[in-house]
N, C-alpha and C positions, 0 to 999 in steps of 0.2 A: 407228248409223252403221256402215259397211262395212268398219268395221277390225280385221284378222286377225292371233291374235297366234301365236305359234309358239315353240320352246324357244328358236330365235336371231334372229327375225326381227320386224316389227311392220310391216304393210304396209297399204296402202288403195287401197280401186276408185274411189276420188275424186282422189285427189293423188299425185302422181309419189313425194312422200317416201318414205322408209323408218325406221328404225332397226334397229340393230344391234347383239348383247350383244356386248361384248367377253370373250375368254377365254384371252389369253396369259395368263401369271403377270404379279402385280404387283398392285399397289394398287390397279387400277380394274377387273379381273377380276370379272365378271359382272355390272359394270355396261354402261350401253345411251349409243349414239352414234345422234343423230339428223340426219337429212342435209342437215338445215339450219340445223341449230347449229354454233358452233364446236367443235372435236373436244377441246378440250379443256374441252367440259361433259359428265362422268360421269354420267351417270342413272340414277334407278332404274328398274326396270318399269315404274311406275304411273307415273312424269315420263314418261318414252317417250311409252310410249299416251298419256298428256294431249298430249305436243307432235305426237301425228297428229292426234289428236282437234278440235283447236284447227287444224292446218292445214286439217282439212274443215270444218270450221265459216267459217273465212274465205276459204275458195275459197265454199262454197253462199252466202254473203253478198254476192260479187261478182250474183247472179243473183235475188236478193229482198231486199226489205229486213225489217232486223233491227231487235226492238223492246229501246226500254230493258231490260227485262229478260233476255235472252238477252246481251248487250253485255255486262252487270254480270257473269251468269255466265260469260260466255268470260274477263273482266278477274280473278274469282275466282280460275278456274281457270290463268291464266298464272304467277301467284305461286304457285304449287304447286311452278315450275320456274326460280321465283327471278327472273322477268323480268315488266317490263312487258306487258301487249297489244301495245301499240304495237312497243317491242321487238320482241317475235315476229311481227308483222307483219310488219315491216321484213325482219327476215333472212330470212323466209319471201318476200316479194316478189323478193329480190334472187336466189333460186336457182329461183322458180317459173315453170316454162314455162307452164303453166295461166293463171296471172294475166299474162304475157303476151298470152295471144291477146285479150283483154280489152280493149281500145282505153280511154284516159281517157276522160270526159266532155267534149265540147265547153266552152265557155264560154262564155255569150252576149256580144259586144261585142268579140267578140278580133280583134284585125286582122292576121291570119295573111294576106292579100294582100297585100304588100309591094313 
């Protein structure tokens, strides 16, 4: 996956996200802020890269489908960062322009003519 790590940065050619170490003084000093978490979740490096990693993994999901296995391993990988999938989906959908442009699925039988 296309994700680039750097001494303060953690960025992707797929998803708007980023991360970011932090380095004032204090207790969470060179931990990493992701830009679609709450800022009050400290991470380490390796959470960081997992919460892009898992942001491209469920953006490239909007665009093929994904098999039981690959799903087990994203759901693995999200408790690395202490959160369900679902969880990170969520907070991930709520800040992703990506998964905007995205239109839902229709629904068969919906009576959107009114």
């Amino acid at each position: 996956m296309p994700v680039h790590t750097a001494e303060w940065l953690i960025s992707s050619d797929i998803v708007d996200e980023v991360a970011f170490r932090v380095d004032v003084p204090g207790r969470a000093q060179g931990r990493w802020i992701v830009s679609f978490l709450p800022p009050e979740f400290r991470l380490t490096e390796a959470q960081a890269l997992t919460c892009l990693e898992l942001a491209e993994m469920v953006l490239l999901a909007l665009d093929s489908p994904v098999d039981s296995l690959e799903l087990e391993f994203a759901r693995i990988r999200a408790t690395e960062v202490e959160l369900s999938l679902e969880d990170l989906m969520w907070l991930l959908a709520v800040r992703s322009t990506t998964l905007r442009e995205h239109p839902a699925p229709e629904t068969s039988g919906s009576s959107a003519q009114a």
